[in-house]
N, C-alpha and C positions, 0 to 999 in steps of 0.2 A: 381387478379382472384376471380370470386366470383362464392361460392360454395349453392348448392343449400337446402334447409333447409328441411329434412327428414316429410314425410307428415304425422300428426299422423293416430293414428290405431281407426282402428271404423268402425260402418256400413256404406256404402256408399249406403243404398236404401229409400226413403221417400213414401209413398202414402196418396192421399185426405185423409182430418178427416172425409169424410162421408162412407169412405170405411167399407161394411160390417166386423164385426168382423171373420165370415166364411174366409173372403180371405185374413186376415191378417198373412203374414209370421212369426210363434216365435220362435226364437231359445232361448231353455232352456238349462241353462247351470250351472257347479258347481265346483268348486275345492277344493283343497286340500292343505295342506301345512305344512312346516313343525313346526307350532305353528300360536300364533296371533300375536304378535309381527311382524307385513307383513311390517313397515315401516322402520325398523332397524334389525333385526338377522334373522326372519324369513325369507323363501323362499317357491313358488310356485312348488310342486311335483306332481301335475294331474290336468288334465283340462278334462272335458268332456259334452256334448253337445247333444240333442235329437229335431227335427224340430215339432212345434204342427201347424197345418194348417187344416183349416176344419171344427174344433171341436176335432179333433184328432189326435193321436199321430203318429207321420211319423217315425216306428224304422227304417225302413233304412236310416234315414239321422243321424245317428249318430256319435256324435264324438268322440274320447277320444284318448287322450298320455300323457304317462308319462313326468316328467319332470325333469331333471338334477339338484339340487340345489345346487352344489359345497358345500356342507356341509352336516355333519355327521345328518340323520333322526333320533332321538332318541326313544328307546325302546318302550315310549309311544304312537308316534306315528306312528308306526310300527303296534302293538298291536291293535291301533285301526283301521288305515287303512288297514292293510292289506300290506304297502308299505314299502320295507326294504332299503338298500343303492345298494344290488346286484341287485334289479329290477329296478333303474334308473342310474346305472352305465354309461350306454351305452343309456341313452336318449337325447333325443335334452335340447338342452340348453333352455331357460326360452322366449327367445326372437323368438327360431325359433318357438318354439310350439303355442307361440302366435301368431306368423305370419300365420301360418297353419290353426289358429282356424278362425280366421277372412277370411281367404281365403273361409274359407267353408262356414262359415256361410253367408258373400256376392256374393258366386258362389249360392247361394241358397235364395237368395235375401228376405233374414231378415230383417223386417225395427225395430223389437225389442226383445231386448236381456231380460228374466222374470230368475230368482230366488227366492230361501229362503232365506230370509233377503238378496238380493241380494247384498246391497252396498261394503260389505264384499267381495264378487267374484270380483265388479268392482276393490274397493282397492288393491287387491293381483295383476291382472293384472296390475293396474298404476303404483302401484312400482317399479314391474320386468320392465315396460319400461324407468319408471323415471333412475334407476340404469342404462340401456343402451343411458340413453341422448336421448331418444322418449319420443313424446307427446301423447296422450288418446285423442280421441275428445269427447265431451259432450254428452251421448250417450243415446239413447230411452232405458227405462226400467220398466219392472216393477217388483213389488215386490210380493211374495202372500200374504204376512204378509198384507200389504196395501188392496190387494182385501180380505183379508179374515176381515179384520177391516171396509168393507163397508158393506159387504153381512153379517157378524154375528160380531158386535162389543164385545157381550156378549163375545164372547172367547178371552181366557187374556193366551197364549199358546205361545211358542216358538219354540218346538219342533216340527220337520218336519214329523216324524211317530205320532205321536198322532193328528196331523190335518190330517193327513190321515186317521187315524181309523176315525176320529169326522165326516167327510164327504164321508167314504164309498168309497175311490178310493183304487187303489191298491199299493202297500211297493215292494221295492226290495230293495238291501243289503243296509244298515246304512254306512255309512262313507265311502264308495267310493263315487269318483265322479262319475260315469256311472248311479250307485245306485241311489242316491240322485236325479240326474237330469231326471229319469225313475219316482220315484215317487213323483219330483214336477210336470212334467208335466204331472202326469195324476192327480194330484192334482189342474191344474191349468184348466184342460179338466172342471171338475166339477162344478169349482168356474166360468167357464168363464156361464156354463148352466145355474147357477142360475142368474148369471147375466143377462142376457136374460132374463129370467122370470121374474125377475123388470121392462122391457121393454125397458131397452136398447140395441141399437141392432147396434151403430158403434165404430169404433176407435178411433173418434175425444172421445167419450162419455166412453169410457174404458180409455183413457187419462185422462181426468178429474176429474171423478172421486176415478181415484186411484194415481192421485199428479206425475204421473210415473217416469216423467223425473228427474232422481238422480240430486242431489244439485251441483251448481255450484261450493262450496265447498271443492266437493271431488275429485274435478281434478285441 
């Protein structure tokens, strides 16, 4: 009997590189978890998601759920998220949330997924699939760290509210994921403006110059 090999998770939508940056679908996205350690003790506790199309930020296509990590959240990050053990008691398991999140964001035909320091987001999702014996596929992304190192090299920053205040977009709550991915993508609304204003003006060219597609490494 031959049984068939579970298809990994990832965007299923592709368009031209001459495709204006205007009509490009982005789902912005961030999680959470319960430390860094994402390859060994850590686990994945929020995912959440905002659609940028246009130039702008689309709230109603947003995402977010908690997530189960079969292990105790610790004080600390409790404290900072906001996330205790009784608010994901009774959440989906790590595999379902993720199947959920990719549901949404390919019903809504994302050909790329942008973060802060995004590789980090991707990492937490591979693991929780690696753990269930699922594959990741190689997925379109970008970073803003990466667009913010082409449009202003001069900032030497990490932190996600202080590129905010430095570029005049707008901050909602610190350390949720809902929060975060609210003011990266109007963080990345900005960055994508200026971009333009250098005179580029497609996807193949926001590709390129921002390296986007995560390293083959990390899957």
């Amino acid at each position: 009997m031959f049984f068939k090999k579970p298809s990994p998770f990832g965007l299923e939508h592709d368009i031209s590189l001459n495709t204006r940056i205007e009509d490009v679908q982005f789902t912005v996205f961030d999680t959470e978890a319960t430390g860094f350690n994402i390859a060994t003790t850590d686990r994945l506790i929020e995912i959440a998601a905002v659609q940028v199309h246009g130039l702008e930020v689309q709230e109603h296509g947003k995402f977010q759920t908690y997530v189960n990590p079969n292990r105790q959240i610790s004080r600390e990050i409790t404290k900072l998220t906001k996330i205790s053990d009784n608010l994901v008691e009774n959440a989906p398991t790590s595999l379902e949330a993720i199947e959920a999140f990719f549901n949404h964001v390919n019903q809504l035909e994302t050909v790329c997924l942008v973060g802060h320091y995004v590789s980090f987001d991707m990492l937490v999702l591979k693991h929780e699939l690696r753990r269930n014996k699922l594959g990741f596929k190689k997925q379109q992304a970008i970073d803003t760290l990466d667009l913010i190192g082409f449009i202003a090299p001069s900032y030497d920053m990490r932190d996600l509210h202080n590129y905010a205040r430095a570029f005049n977009s707008r901050m909602y709550e610190r350390h949720t994921a809902m929060g975060d991915s609210l003011t990266t993508a109007y963080l990345f609304i900005e960055l994508l403006q200026l971009f333009k204003q250098r005179g580029y003006q497609t996807w193949g060219e926001l590709l390129q110059e921002t390296d986007s597609q995560i390293r083959t490494s990390l899957f």
